[in-house]
C-alpha positions in Angstrom: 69.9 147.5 -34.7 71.5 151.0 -33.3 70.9 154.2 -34.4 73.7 154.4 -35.9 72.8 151.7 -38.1 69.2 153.0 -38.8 71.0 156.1 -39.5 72.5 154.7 -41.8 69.6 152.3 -43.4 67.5 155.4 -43.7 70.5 157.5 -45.7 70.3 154.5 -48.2 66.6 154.4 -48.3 67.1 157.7 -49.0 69.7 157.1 -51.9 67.6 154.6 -53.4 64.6 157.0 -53.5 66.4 159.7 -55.4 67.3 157.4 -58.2 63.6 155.9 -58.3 62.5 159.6 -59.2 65.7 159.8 -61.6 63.9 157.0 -63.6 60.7 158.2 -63.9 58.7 158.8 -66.9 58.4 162.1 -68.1 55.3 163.9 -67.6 52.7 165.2 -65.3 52.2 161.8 -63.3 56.0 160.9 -63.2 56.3 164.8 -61.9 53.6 164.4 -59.8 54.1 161.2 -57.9 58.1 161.7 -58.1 57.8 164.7 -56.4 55.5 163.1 -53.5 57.7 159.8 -53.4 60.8 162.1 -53.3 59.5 164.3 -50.5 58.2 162.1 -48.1 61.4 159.0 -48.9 64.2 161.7 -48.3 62.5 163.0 -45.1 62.5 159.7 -43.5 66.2 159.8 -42.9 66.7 163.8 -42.3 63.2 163.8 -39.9 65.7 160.4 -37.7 68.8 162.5 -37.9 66.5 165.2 -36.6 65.0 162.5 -33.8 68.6 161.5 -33.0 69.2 165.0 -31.4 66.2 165.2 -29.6 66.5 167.8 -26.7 63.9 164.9 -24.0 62.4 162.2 -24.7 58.7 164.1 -25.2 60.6 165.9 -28.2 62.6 162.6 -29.5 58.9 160.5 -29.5 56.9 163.6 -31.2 59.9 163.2 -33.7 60.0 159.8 -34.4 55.8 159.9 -34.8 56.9 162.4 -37.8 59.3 160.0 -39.1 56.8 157.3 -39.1 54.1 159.2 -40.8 56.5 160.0 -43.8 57.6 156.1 -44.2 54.2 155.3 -44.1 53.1 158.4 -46.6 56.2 156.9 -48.6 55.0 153.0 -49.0 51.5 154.7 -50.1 53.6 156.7 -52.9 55.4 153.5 -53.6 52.1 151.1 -53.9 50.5 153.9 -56.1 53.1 153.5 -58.6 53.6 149.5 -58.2 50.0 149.1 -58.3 49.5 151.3 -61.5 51.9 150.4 -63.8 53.5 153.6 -63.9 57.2 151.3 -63.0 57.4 147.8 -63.1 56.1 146.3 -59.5 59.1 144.2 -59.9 61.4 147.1 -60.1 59.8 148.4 -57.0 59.2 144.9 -55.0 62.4 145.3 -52.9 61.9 149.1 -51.9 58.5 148.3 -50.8 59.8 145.6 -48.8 62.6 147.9 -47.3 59.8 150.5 -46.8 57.6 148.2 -44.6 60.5 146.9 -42.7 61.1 150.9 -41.7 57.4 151.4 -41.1 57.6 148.3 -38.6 60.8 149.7 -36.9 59.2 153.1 -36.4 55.6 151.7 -35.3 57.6 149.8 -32.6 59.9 152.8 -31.9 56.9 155.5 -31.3 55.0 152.9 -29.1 58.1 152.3 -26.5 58.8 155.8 -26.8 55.2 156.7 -25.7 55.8 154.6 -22.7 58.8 156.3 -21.8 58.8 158.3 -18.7 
C-alpha cells in the first residue's frame, strides 16, 4: 500500500468515525466516549497527513509514533463501547477490524522507521 493509499484509508476511517459519534446515544456516556472516540479516530488521518510532510526522517518517525498511539487510543475507545453495550458489537465488528489493521500498519511503520538512518 502507498501513502497515498493510506492517505486515503485513514480519511475514511476518519469518515466512518464521525458518523459512529453521529449515532450515539444521547447522554453523558454517549458524550463522553463520543468525544474520546471522535478525538483520537479523526487524528489518525490529520497526525499521517502531518507525517507525510515530515521535514527528516527523525521528525517523520516521531510523527508516525503519534499516529500510532491515537489508532491504538482509538481501538481502546472502540472495545469500550463494543464491550459495554453502549452500540451493538456487531455494528462496531468491522471498524474494530479496520482499526487493528491500521494499528498493525503503523506498529510496522514506526519499527522500520526507527531503523532508518
Amino acid at each position: 500500500m502507498d501513502s497515498n493509499e493510506l492517505r486515503d484509508r485513514t480519511k475514511s476511517f476518519a469518515l466512518r468515525i464521525i458518523k459512529l459519534v453521529a449515532a450515539m446515544p444521547d447522554g453523558p456516556l454517549g458524550d463522553v466516549l463520543g468525544r474520546q472516540v471522535l478525538k483520537s479516530g479523526t487524528s489518525v488521518g490529520a497526525n499521517y497527513r502531518e507525517a507525510l510532510r515530515a521535514s527528516s526522517k527523525k521528525h517523520f518517525a516521531s510523527i508516525i509514533e503519534i499516529v500510532l498511539r491515537e489508532a491504538d487510543e482509538t481501538l481502546y475507545w472502540l472495545e469500550l463501547l463494543a464491550e459495554s453495550g453502549t452500540l451493538k458489537p456487531s455494528r462496531l465488528a468491522d471498524l474494530i477490524q479496520e482499526c487493528n489493521e491500521l494499528v498493525a500498519i503503523f506498529t510496522t511503520t514506526a519499527k522500520t522507521s526507527r531503523k532508518s538512518p
